[in-house]
N, C-alpha and C positions, 0 to 999 in steps of 0.2 A: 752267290754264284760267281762273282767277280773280283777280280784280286786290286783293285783301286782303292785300296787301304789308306791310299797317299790323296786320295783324295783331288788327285788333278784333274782337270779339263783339257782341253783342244785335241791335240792330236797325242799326246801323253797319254791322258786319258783314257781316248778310243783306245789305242794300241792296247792299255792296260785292262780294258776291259776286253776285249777282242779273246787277249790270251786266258783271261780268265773263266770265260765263257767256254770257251773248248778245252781246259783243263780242269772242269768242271763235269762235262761230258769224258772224257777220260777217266777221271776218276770215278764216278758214278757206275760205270762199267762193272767196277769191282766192285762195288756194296755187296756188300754179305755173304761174298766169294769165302772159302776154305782156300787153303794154299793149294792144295790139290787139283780145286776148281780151275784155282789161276794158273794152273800149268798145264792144263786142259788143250790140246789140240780139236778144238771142237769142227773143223773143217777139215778141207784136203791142205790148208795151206799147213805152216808150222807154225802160223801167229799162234801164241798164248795171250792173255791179257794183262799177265804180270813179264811177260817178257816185252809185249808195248809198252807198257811202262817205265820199266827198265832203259828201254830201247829210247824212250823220248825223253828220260831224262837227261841221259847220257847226252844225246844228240842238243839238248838245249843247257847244257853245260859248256859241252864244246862252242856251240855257236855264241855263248856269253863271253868266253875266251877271245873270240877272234873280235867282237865287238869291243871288247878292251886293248884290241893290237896286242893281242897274246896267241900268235898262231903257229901250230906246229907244220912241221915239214908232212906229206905226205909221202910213204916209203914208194920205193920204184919196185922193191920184190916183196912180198908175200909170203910168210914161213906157215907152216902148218902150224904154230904156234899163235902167231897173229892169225889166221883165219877162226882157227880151234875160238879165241876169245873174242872174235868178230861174232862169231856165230853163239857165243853165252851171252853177250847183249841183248839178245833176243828170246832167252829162257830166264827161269827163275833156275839158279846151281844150286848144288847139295850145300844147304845152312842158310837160307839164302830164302825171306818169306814176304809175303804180298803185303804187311803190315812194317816189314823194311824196307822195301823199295819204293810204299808210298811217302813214309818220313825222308827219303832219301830225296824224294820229286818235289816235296813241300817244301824243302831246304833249296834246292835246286831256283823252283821258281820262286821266292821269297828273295831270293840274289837277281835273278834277272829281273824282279819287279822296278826294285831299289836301283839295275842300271837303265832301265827305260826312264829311271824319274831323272835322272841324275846326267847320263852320259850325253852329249854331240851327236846328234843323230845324222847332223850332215859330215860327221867324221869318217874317212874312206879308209879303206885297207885294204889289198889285193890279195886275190883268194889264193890257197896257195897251192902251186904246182900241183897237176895231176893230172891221170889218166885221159881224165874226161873232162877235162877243163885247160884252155887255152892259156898262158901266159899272159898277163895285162890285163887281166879283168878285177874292175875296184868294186865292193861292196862299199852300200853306205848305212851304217850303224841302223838309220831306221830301216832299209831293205835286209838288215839281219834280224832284227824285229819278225817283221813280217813273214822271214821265212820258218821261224820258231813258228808263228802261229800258223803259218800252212801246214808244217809239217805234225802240228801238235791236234788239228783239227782232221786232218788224212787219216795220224793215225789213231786216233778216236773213231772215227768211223768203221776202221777194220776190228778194232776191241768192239766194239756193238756189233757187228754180224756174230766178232766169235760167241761172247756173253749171250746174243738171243737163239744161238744154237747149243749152248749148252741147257739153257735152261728158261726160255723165251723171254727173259726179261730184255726190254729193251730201252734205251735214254728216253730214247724222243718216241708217240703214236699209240 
């Protein structure tokens, strides 16, 4: 269930197991899903379960980025072009299947494993410009950590309401 491959302890470790744990639950979501399945609006919302997917690997790619002090500018306008592929983060696209976007995530977290073992946790980098975010505020490598796994555990949770209303199966109960 847990991606401690590396075999560490203390606070490497926990972290590493933490994320493995709810990327476990994520993934589990999809067992035995059809693509179809996975692109299932099974709510009011428009989560899919391969577009959580999709949507957290992305999101913990980027944030592996900025923990390397690799971080992009945040744009000040919005083209229908950038919204249009904000909003396919979120879907599975035409070519595009639940058996690719899990190799995509296992590649994904397989790179973030290897920077929690490796990188400065007390290493900071300021987040960068945006709307909703104040100028001068430093993340520090392990609070980017952390937010993978918050965000990676949130949205596991929305993939299990959609997956046990598609078809009741559920992770956990």
């Amino acid at each position: 269930m847990t991606t401690n491959e590396q075999g560490l302890s203390g606070e490497r470790g926990d972290i590493l197991d933490f994320l493995g744990k709810h990327r476990y639950f994520l993934r589990h979501t999809a067992q035995g899903l059809t693509d179809e399945q996975a692109r299932t609006r099974s709510t009011i919302s428009e989560l899919t379960i391969g577009g959580l997917i999709k949507h957290v690997s992305a999101t913990e790619q980027h944030w592996a980025e900025f923990a390397q002090g690799k971080s992009a500018a945040t744009p000040t306008e919005y083209t229908p072009e950038m919204m249009a592929a904000w909003q396919d983060q979120f879907r599975l696209t035409e070519g595009e299947t639940l058996a690719g976007v899990l190799a995509e995530y296992e590649k994904v977290a397989a790179a973030t494993d290897e920077l929690v073992a490796t990188l400065d946790l007390d290493a900071r980098y300021e987040l960068p410009a945006a709307p909703w975010q104040p100028p001068g505020v430093f993340w520090t490598v392990r609070r980017v950590f952390l937010h993978i796994a918050a965000e990676t555990a949130q949205h596991a949770g929305h993939a299990d309401i959609v997956r046990e209303s598609i078809d009741g199966q559920k992770t956990m109960g």
